[in-house]
N, C-alpha and C positions, 0 to 999 in steps of 0.2 A: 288834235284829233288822232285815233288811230283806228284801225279795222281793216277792215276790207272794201273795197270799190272795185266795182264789175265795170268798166269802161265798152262800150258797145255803139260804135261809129252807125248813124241809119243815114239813109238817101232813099227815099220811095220806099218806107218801109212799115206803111201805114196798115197792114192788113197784118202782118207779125207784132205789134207793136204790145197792144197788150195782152197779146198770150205770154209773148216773153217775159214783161213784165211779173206777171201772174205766176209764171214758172217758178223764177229766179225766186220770188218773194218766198212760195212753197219750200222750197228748197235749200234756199239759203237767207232764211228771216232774219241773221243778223247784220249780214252785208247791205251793202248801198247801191246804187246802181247810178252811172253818168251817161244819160244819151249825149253823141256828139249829133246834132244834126247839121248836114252842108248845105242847109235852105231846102230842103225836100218840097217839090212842089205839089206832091201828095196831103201835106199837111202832119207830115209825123212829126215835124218839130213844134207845132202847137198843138198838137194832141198829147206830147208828152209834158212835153209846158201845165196843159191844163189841169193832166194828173195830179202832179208833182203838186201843185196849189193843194191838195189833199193827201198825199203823200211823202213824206217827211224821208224816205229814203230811197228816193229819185230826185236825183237832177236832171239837167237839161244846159248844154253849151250848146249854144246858135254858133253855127258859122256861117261870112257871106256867101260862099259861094262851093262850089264842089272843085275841090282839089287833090282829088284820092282821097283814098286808104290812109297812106302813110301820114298825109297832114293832118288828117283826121286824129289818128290816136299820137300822135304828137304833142294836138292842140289835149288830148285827155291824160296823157300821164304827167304834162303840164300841169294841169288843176289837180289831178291826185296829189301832186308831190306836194303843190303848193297849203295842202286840204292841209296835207300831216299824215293821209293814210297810211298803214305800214305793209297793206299786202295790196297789189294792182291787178288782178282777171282782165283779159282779153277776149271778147267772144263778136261772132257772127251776129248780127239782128235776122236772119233768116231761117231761123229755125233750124239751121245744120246743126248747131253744137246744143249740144241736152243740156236743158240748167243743174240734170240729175248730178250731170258728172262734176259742176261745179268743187263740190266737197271732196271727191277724190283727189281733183289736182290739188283744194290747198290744203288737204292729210298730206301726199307726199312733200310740200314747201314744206316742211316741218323738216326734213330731213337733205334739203336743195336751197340753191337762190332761185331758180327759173324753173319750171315745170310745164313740160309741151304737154298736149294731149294729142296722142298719136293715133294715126291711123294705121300707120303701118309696121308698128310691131306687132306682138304675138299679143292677141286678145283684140287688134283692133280691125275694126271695117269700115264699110264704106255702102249706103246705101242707097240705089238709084240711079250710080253712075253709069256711063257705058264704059267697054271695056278703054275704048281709045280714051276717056278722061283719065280712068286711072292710071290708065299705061303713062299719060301726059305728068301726070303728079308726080307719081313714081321716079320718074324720067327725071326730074327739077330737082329732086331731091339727089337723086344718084351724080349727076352734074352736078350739083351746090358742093357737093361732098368730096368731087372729084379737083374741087378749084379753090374749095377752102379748107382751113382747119377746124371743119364742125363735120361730128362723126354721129349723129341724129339721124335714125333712120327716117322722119318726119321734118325735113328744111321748111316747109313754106306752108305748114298753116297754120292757123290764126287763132286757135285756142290754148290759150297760156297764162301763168300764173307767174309773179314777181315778189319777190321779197322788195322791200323801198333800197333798201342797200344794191341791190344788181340793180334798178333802173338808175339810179345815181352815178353808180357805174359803168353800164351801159352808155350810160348821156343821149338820150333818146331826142334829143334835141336838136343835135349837129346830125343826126342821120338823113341824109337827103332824097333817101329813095320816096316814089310818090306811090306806086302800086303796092302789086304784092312782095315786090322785091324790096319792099320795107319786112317784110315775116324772114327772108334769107338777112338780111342786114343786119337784123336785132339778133340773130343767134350769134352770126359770127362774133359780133361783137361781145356776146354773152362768153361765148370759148375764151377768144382771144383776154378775157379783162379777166379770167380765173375764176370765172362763176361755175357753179356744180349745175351741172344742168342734166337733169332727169328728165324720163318719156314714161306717161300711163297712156296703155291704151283705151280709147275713146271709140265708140260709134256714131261715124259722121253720114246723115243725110240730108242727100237734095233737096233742095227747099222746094216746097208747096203752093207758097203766095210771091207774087212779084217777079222781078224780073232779074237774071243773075248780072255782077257787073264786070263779070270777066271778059277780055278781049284780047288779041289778035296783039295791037301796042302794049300792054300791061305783059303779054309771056315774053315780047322779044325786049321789054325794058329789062328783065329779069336777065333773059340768057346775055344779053349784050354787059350789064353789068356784075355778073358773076365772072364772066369769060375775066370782063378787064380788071377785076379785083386779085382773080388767080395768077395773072399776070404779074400786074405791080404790087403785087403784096407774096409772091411765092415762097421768099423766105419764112413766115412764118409756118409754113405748111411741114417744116423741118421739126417742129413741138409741137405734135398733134396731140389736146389733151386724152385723156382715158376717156372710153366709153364708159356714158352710168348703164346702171342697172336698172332694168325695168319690168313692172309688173303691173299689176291691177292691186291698188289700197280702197277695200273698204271703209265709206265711213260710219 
């Protein structure tokens, strides 16, 4: 097989479910999409299930139980690779990330292995936040940057684009983070294995339905292993690659 596969981890995310779907389809009719569901007891992993039974370009991976973020798209770029797909997406089930913008991140993979969708370079925002979140995000990035060799203005969100060659390299496999400090993990690793990794800016908002799953344990998993990564890994911080270039590609 090859194409594209949109990887999108749900947990209770039964009232986005198939807008998204819906979106992604409009927008990008010739990609696939994979729910990871962690047992949602919402029931979005058998509402997606039931689609899918009439939908030929949706899947559905059940998982037992909820174990983050990071195990989540672990257990998806898993099945991507094992598919054959050649290009992997990253996105929110919450409605923050636009399925508009799907197509611009994989115009710029055409010229990259990894492509963020930033918020905070020039072209990008952020809607509904208050100010202390974004000051928070800001912050994680400025920190990630400050402990590792990744020069990304955007370290830790979650909308991204893979060539199969950078997650192969990558090895997303062996990455142990469980939170969000799996989106800090997958860059560094991105930098450090020689991947070209480009930033488009993106418009990110708050989501509308559901309930967010950020917490309090998941920011200090982050800073505690950022801190000790810049520690035991400082030498690399000696070959900091070039910053890419960034812009807005239409498609």
């Amino acid at each position: 097989m090859s194409g594209v596969v949109i990887v999108v981890p749900t947990y209770n995310e039964l009232p986005n479910l198939a807008g998204l779907v819906d979106d992604l389809h409009r927008h990008v009719p010739s990609a696939e999409i994979l729910i990871v569901d962690d047992d949602s007891p919402d029931g979005t992993g058998q509402a997606a299930e039931l689609r899918s039974a009439s939908d030929g370009r949706l899947h559905v991976l059940h998982r037992a139980t909820k174990d983050g973020l990071g195990a989540a798209y672990r257990a998806g770029f898993a099945w991507a690779l094992a598919e054959g797909y050649d290009t992997v997406v990253q996105m929110d089930a919450d409605g923050s990330h636009r399925a508009a913008d799907v197509p611009v991140l994989l115009q710029a993979l055409e010229t990259a292995d990894v492509v963020l969708g930033s918020r905070w370079v020039p072209g990008g925002s952020v809607v509904g936040w208050p100010r202390a979140r974004q000051l928070l995000s800001r912050g994680g990035s400025v920190f990630a940057r400050a402990c590792l060799p990744v020069t990304s203005a955007d370290v830790t969100g979650g909308f991204r684009a893979f060539r199969r060659e950078a997650l192969e390299r990558i090895e997303p496999q062996t990455v142990m983070s469980r939170g969000y400090c799996f989106q800090i993990e997958m860059l560094w690793r991105a930098n450090t294995s020689g991947c070209r990794v480009r930033e488009v800016p993106i418009e990110f908002a708050e989501r509308q339905e559901g309930k967010s799953k950020m917490s309090s344990s998941i920011v200090f998993e982050a800073m505690a292993r950022v801190a000790w990564w810049g520690i035991t890994q400082s030498p690399k911080r000696l070959s900091r690659p070039a910053r890419q270039p960034t812009g807005r590609i239409r498609a």
